[in-house]
C-alpha positions as CSV (number, residue, x, y, z in Angstrom):
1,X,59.4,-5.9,13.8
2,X,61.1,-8.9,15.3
3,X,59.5,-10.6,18.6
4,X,63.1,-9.2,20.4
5,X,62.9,-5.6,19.3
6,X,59.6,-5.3,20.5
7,X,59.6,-7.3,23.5
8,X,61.9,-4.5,25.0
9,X,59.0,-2.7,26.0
10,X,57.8,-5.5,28.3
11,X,60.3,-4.8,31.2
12,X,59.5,-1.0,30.7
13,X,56.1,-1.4,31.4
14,X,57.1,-3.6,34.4
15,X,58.8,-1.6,36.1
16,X,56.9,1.3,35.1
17,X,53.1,-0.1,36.2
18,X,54.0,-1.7,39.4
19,X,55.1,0.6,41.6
20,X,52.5,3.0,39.5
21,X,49.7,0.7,40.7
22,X,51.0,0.1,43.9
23,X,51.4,3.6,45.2
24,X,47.7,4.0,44.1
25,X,45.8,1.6,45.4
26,X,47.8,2.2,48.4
27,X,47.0,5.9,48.6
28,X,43.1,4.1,48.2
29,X,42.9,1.6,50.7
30,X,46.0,2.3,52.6
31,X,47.2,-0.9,53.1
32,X,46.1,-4.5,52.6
33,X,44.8,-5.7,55.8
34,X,41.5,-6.6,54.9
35,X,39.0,-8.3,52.3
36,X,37.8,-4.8,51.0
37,X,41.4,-3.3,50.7
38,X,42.7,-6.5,48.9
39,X,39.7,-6.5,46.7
40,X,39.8,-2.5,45.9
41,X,44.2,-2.7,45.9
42,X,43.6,-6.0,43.2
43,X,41.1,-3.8,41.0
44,X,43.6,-0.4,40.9
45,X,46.9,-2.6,40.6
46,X,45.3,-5.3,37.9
47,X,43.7,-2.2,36.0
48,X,47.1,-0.5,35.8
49,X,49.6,-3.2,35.6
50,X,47.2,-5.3,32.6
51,X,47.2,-2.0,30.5
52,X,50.5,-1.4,30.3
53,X,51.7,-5.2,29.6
54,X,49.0,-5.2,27.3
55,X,50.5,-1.8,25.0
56,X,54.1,-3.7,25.3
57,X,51.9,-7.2,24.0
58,X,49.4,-5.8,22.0
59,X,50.9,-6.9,18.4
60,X,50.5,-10.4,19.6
61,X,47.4,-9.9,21.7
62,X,44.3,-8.9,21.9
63,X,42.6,-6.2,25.5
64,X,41.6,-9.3,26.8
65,X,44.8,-9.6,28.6
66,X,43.5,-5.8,30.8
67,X,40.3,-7.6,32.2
68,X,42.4,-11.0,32.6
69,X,45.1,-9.5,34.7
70,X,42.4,-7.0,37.1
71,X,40.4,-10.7,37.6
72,X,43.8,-12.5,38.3
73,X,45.1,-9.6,40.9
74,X,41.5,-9.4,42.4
75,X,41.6,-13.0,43.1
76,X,45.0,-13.5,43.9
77,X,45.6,-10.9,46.0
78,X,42.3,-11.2,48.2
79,X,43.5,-15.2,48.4
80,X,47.0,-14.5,49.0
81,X,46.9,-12.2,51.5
82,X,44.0,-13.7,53.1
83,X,45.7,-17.2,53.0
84,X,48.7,-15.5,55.2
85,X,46.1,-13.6,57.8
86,X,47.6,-10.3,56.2
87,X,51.2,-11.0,57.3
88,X,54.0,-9.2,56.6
89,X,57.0,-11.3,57.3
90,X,59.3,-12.6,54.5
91,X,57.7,-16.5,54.0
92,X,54.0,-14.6,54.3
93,X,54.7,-12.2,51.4
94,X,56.4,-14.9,49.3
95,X,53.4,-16.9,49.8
96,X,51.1,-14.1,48.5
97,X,53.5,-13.3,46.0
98,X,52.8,-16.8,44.9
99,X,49.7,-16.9,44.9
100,X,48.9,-13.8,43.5
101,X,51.4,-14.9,40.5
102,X,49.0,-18.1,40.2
103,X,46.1,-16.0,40.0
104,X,47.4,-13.5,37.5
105,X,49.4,-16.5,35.5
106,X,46.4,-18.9,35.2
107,X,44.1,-15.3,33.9
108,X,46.7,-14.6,31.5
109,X,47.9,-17.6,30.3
110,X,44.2,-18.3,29.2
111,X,44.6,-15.2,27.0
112,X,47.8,-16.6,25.3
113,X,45.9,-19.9,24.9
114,X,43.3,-18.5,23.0
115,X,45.7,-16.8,20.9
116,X,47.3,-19.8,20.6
117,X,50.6,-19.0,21.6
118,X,52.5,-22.2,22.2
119,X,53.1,-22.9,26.1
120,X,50.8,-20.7,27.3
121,X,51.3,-22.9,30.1
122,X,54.2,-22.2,31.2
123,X,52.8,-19.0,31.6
124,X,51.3,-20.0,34.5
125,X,53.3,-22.3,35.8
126,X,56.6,-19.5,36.2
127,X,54.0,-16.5,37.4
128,X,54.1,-18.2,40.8
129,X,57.8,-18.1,41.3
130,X,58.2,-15.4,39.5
131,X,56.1,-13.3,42.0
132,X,57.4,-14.9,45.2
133,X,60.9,-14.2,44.4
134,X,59.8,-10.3,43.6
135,X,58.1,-10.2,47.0
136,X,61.3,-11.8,48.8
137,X,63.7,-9.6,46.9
138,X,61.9,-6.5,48.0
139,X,61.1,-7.3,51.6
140,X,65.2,-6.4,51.9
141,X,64.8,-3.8,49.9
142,X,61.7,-2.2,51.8
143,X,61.8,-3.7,55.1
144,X,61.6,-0.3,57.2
145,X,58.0,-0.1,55.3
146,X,56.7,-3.3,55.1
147,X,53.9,-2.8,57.8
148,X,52.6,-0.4,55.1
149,X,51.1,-3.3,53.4
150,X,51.7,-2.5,49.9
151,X,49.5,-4.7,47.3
152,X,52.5,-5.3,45.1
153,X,56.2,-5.6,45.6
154,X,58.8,-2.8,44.6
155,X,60.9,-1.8,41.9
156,X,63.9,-4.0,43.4
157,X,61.3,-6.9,42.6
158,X,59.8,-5.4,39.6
159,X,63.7,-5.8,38.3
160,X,63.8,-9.6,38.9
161,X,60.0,-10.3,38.0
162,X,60.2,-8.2,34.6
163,X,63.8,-10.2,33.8
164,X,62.7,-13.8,34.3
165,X,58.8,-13.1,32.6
166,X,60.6,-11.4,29.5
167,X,63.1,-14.1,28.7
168,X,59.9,-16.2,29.0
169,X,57.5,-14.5,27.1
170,X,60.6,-13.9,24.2
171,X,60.7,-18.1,24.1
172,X,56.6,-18.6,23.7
173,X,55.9,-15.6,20.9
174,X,59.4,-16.4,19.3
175,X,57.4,-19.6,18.7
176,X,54.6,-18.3,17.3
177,X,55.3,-16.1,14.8
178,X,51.5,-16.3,13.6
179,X,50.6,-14.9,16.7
180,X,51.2,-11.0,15.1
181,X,48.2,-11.5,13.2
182,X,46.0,-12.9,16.3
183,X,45.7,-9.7,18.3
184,X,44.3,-7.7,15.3
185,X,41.6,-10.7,14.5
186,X,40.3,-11.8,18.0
187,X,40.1,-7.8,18.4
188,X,37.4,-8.3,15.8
């Protein structure tokens, strides 16, 4: 199966996962506004949000890419919303948008490194963006509930995040055609 006709599934499990994982960790901790709820929101969202980019990646990659993204989110997300004192105005959550993308880009493009997909760095140099513009994009969208300190933006962002990662991800395994083989031998 070509890199396209599979790749299709990579926007699914965006916008699938996300507000999946957000609505439970939310129903958890009820709300980033601390260390513990950022830590416990990181754990639920990573968890959920790895596994189901990993089953849309998994011919090209190995599980690795589940614990990557929980260490990436748990990171990111305590720093992000940390770094912003747990704000919720539009320039706070695109700053923890950010980085949170950096943490979960530089955790995952280490997996597509050591598959050797070509670029992997780019990976983690778009994650960033990529995450801050979801953020902005859904404060609009969900601004009458924005105190409720979700741990990951909405579907509006999940849109825009799952377009701009997909072309992305199409451009680095389209160059690495060996990479099909990688998943089943690192599983190994």
């Amino acid at each position: 199966m070509s890199v396209t006709r599979r790749l299709w599934l990579w926007p699914v499990s965006i916008l699938v996962s996300f507000p999946i994982g957000g609505l439970i960790a939310d129903l958890v901790v009820d709300g980033v506004d601390s260390v513990g709820a950022a830590l416990t929101a990181g754990l639920i969202t990573g968890a959920i949000i790895g596994a189901a980019q990993w089953l849309a990646l998994r011919p090209w990659l190995s599980w690795v890419w589940i614990p990557a993204t929980v260490v990436g989110m748990v990171v990111g997300l305590v720093a992000g919303a940390a770094l912003v004192d747990y704000g919720i105005d539009r320039a706070d959550l695109a700053l923890m948008g950010a980085v949170n993308g950096l943490g979960v880009g530089v955790m995952q493009a280490v997996v597509l490194a050591r598959h050797q997909i070509p670029g992997a760095f780019w990976w983690a140099v778009a994650n960033p963006p990529a995450w801050a513009l979801g953020w902005f994009v859904s404060s609009y969208v969900i601004s009458r509930n924005i105190d409720e300190r979700f741990p990951i933006f909405g579907a509006s962002g999940d849109i825009v995040y799952g377009l701009l990662t997909w072309l992305l991800l199409a451009v680095l395994l389209r160059a690495a055609p060996e990479a099909r083989g990688t998943a089943a031998t690192a599983a190994q």
